[in-house]
C-alpha positions, 0 to 999 in steps of 0.5 A: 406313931411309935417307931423302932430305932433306924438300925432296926428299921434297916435290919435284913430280915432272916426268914426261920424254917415254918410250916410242916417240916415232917418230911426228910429234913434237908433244908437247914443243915440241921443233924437229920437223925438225932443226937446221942442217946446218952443225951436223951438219958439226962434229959429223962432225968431231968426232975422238976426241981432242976427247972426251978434254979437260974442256969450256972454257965461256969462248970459247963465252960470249964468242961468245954474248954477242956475239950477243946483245949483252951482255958475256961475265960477263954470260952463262952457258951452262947444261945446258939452261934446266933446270939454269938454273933449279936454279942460280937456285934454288939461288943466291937461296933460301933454306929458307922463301923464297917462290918467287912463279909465275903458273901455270900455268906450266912445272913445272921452276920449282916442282920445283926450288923446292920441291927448295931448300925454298921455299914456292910462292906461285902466282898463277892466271891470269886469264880466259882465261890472262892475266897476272895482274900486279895479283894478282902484284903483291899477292903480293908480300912480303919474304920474296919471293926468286924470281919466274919468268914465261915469256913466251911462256908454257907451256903457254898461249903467252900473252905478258907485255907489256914495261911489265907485266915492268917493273912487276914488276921495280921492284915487287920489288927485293929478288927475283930476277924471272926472264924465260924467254923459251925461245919467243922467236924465235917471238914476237920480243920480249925483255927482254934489252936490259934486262940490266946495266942492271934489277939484278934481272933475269934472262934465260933462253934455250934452244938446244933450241926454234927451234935444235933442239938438245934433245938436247945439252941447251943453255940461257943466263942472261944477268943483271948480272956483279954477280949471275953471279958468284954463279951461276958459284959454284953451277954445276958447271964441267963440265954443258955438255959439249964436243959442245953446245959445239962444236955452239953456234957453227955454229948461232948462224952459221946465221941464215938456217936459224933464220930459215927454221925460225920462219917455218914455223912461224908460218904453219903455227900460223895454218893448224892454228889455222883448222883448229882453229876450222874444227871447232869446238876451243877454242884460245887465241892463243899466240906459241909453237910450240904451241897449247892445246886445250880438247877436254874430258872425251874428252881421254885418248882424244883423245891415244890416237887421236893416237898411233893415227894417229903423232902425238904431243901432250900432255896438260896436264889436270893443269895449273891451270885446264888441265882436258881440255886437251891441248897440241899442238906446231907444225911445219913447213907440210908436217908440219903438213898431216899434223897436221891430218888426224890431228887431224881423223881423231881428233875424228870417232873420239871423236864430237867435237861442238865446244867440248869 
């Protein structure tokens, strides 16, 4: 019988958004509304001919670049920040290399890591999901080779403080300490300035949050040329293709929009939060476009009711230290008014008592 290599055999298994999801989307932190009308422009633009012709990454690049204030070699644009993380993978480890996580954390670290035969080391959060630096930093050994922290973190929304990457990065020099930082525009605070200049540092973004461009599937590295050369070695030449590519620019152009979108949603996280504390859910900051709930032994139904009601949100239970925790993604203000009378309308249909 023909079988897979044993590191696909050990892979965990990540499980996509299937079925209907024609309800209010608040399931995977997904941009709920859409992206920037200017985007929509090119792609009605776009002639049949275009299709015809491989993607070129290198003008996008130089422009990306530009925006965040790096230099082109210092940048690469992914398929996603998924594909990101299978590249870095796939460049720094080797069978038997250890991928060091603070979980919980998102899923794509472990499954690609596990998918190149790594050993995971995890690392449990604190109390209440802080980042467990001293307990990272103990970890830490020669056979490390990848570190991965996303901050704001999935699915908590906790964030990792600038001093705390930077002890990391000075405690592991001879590992590659990815930042994934796909919730940046909803915390504001980044590391990317650090690029060129922290030889092990790795930056990642995505264009499928704030941007929302998900479904053209669109992410970022940004690391020294020094190490990108190793990364465009291992990437395929074509993943990004033409239709994000030419979609990209105009988004990047229309700040304004962007700017627009964050700030709905903050105000919208603090008015589900109150509503949250208002019935007595357990919940825990997040600098994210998402909150996690502790709604406990009910979380199933609680989900199903959602969903009775059109709104979709997640079940985290599975995750470490996550146990009845559902995460629930942040829209727009006036979505958000929708979100909380569904909320309220499912807790009162499982006979909600407060505090799970």
């Amino acid at each position: 019988m023909l079988e897979p290599r044993a590191g696909v055999l050990r892979m965990k298994e990540y499980h996509p958004p299937l079925g209907d999801r024609s309800g209010l989307r608040l399931d995977f932190n997904e941009n709920t509304l859409a992206c920037s009308p200017k985007v929509r422009e090119v792609l009605g633009a776009i002639s049949s001919a275009d299709l015809t012709k491989y993607p070129e990454r290198a003008p996008v690049e130089a422009l990306v670049a530009e925006h965040h204030g790096l230099r082109p070699e210092q940048v690469l644009l992914t398929n996603g920040v998924d594909e990101a993380i299978h590249v870095l993978c796939q460049t720094y480890l080797n069978p038997g290399d250890a991928l060091l996580l603070p979980v919980p954390t998102y899923s794509m670290y472990e499954v690609y890591g596990s998918g190149a035969e790594a050993r995971i080391d995890r690392i449990a959060a604190g109390d209440d999901f802080v980042f467990p630096l001293d307990a990272l930093l103990g970890a830490i050994t020669a056979q490390t080779r990848l570190i991965a922290i996303a901050n704001p973190n999935s699915p908590t929304g906790q964030t990792v403080r600038r001093e705390q990457i930077l002890r990391v990065l000075e405690a592991a020099p001879h590992a590659a300490v990815l930042v994934d930082e796909a919730y940046f525009h909803f915390l504001g605070e980044t590391v990317i300035d650090l690029v060129g200049k922290t030889p092990n540092l790795i930056v990642a973004r995505t264009f499928s949050k704030a941007f929302g461009l998900a479904g053209l599937r669109l992410g970022m590295l940004a690391a020294s040329a020094e190490q990108m050369q190793w990364m465009r070695r291992v990437i395929s030449p074509y993943s990004v293709n033409s239709l994000a590519l030419a979609c990209l620019p105009p988004a990047l152009a229309d700040m304004d929009y962007l700017n627009w979108y964050v700030a709905e949603v903050r105000a919208a996280r603090v008015e589900f939060e109150t509503a949250l504390d208002r019935n007595g859910v357990q919940r825990w900051p997040s600098a994210a476009n998402f909150v996690l709930t502790r709604i406990g032994a009910q979380h199933r139904r609680f989900v199903e009711e959602m969903r009775e009601r059109n709104v979709l949100v997640r079940d985290r239970s599975s995750d470490p230290g996550c146990e009845g925790c559902v995460r629930i993604t942040i829209g727009t203000r006036e979505q958000t008014v929708n979100a909380i009378y569904a909320l309220e309308a499912a807790l009162a249909e499982i006979g909600w008592k407060g505090k799970g």
